[in-house]
N, C-alpha and C positions, 0 to 999 in steps of 0.2 A: 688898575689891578693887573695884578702878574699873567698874563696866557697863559695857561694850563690849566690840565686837570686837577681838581684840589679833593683828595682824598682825607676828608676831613674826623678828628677823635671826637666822636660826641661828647666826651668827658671835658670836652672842651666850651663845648657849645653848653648842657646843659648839666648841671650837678644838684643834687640831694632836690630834684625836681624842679629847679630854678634857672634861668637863663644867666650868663653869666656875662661881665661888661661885654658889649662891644657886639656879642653873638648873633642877635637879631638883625642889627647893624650890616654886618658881613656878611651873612648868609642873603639878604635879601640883595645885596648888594653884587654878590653872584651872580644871580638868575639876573637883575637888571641889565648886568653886561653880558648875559648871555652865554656866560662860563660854567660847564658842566661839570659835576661835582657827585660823591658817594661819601653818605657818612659811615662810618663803621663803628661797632661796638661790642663789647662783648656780652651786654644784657640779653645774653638770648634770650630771657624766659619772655620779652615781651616779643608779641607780634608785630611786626610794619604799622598794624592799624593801632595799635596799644602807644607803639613809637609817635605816630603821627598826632594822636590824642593830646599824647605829652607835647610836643613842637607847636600847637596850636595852641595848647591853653598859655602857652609863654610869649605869644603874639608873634612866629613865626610865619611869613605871608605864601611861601611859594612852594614850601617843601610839599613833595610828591612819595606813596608811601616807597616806591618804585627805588628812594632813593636812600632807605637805609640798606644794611650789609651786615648779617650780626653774625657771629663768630660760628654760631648752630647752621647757618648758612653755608658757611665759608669751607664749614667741615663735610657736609652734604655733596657739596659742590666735590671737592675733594677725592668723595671719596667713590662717587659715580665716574667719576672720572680713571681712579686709580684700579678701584678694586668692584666693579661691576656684579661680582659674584654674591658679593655682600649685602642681601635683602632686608634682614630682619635686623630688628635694634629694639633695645628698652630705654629708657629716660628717665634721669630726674628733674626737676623745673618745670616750668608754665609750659601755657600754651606756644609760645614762641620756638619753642623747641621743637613738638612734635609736628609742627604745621610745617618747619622746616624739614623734616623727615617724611613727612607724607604727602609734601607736592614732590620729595626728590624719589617718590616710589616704593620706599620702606614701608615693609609691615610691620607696626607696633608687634613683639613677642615676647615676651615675659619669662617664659621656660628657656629656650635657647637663644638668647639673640647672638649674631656675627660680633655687634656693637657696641657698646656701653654708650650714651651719653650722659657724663656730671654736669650740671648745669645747677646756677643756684635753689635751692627747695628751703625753707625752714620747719618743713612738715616732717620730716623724715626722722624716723626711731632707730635706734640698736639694730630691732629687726631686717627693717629696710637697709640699712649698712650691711647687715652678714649676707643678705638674698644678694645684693650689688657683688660682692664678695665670691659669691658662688657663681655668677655669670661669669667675671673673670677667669677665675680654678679652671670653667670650664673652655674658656678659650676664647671669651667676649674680647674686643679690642676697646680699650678705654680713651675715652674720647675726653679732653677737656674742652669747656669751650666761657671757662671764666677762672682767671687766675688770681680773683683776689684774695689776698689772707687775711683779712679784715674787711668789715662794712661798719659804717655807722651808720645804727640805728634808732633814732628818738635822743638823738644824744652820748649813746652806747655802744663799745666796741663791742662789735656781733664775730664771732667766726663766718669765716668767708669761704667762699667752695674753693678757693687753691689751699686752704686748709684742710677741706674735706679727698680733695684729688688725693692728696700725700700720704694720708690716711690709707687712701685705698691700694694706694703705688709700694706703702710699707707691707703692706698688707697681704698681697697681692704677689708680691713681690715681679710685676709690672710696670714701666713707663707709659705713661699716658701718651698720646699722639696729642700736641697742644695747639690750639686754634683759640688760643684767647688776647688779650691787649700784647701786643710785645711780641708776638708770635711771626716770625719771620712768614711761615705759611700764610696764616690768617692774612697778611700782605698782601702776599702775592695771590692768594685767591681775591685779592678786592681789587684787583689789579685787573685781572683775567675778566673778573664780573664787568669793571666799566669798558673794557673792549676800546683798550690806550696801553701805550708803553709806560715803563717807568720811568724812562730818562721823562718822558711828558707830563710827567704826575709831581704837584707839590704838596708833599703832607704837612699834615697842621695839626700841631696835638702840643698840651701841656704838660709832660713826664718827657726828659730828654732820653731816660735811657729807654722806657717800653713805648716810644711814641717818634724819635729822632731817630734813635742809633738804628734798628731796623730798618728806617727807610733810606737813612743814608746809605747803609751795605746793601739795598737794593739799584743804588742808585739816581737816587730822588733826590730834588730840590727838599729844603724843609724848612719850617717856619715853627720856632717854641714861640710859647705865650706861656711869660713867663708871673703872671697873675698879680703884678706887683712882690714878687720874691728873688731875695739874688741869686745868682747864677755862680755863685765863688767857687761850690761846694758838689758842684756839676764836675763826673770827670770828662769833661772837656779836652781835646789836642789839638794839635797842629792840623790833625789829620782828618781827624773826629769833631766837627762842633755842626753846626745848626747855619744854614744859607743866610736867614732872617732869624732876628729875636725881638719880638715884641714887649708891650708891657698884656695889652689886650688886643684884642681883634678888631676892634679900631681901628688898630695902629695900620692894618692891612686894607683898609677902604680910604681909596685915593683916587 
């Protein structure tokens, strides 16, 4: 296996709850060679231990909760770092979110927050959209920290919170600050998190554009897994393509 650090898309590893070829395979095959690794994601609404529930029941042997990085993190990180001034935040989604807010020192506040975080909810009414609304108006900074426009759910396409962000962005008529899959930030705070360079980091993710092209314009080695799907249709360059291309993560345990 490659030397480096392998900054890995859990979207890769596990989907619709299920391990996917090869994942078990290469992840364990990691730690066996003793190569340090960060998974990242942008399911903030689960916690490390929620994360780690999920990795265990798919026969994952070594992962530690220490070694996920979810997007609600990424932005925390962020933003203690940039804007220190910034105490108070509101939230939508799980627990993954506010825990991520409340080891970074943030007081949950409802009436004024500095913050906004979207994060996925399916609980959420009209109401709750206009009160988000009015956090904005008043000067909240809107946080994305999941960019999907669709989920499937039970079989059914769900709206997704990067359809809800947009929502709020028209609305609003503010840009969100984005820390979700694809997020050139979100990157680089996973980057800063594993305490490595990026020329020393190899990403691994199955999406060329929200999982390659960011880490290539950071500088990264990169590895698609490309699921058994062609690559024709990828826009692809001379300048632009992927270090490795797999079929599955297999293909990377050598």
């Amino acid at each position: 296996m490659l030397e480096k650090h392998y900054v890995v898309q859990m979207d890769a590893l596990v989907r619709n709850g299920t391990a996917l070829p090869g994942a078990v395979e290469f992840m364990d095959a990691l730690s066996e060679n003793g190569l340090s690794y960060v998974i990242i994601s942008e399911q903030s609404g689960r916690t490390r231990e929620q994360l780690m529930e999920l990795f265990e029941k798919n026969g994952f042997h070594y992962i530690e909760t220490g070694d996920f990085y979810t997007s609600a993190m990424a932005a925390v990180d962020y933003l203690l770092a940039k804007y220190p001034q910034w105490k108070k935040a509101a939230y939508t989604g799980g627990r993954g979110v506010r825990a991520a807010l409340e080891q970074g020192g943030f007081t949950i506040d409802n009436q004024k927050p500095d913050v906004f975080f979207a994060a996925m909810d399916r609980n959420l009414s009209y109401k709750d959209y206009s009160d988000t609304l009015q956090f904005l108006l008043n000067g909240a900074v809107l946080i994305s920290t999941d960019s999907r426009r669709t989920m499937r759910i039970d079989g059914i396409d769900m709206i997704g919170n990067g359809s809800v962000v947009k929502m709020l962005e028209y609305a609003s008529r503010k840009r969100s600050v984005d820390f979700s899959r694809g997020s050139d930030i979100m990157l680089r705070m996973a980057v800063r998190y594993s305490g490595v360079s990026a020329r020393d980091c190899l990403a691994v993710g199955d999406d060329f554009e929200k999982d390659i092209v960011p880490a290539l314009q950071r500088g990264m080695e990169t590895v698609l897994i490309t699921n058994g799907e062609g690559i024709e249709d990828l826009r692809m360059s001379d300048t632009l393509h992927p270090t490795y291309i797999v079929e599955d993560l297999s293909g990377l345990v050598r």
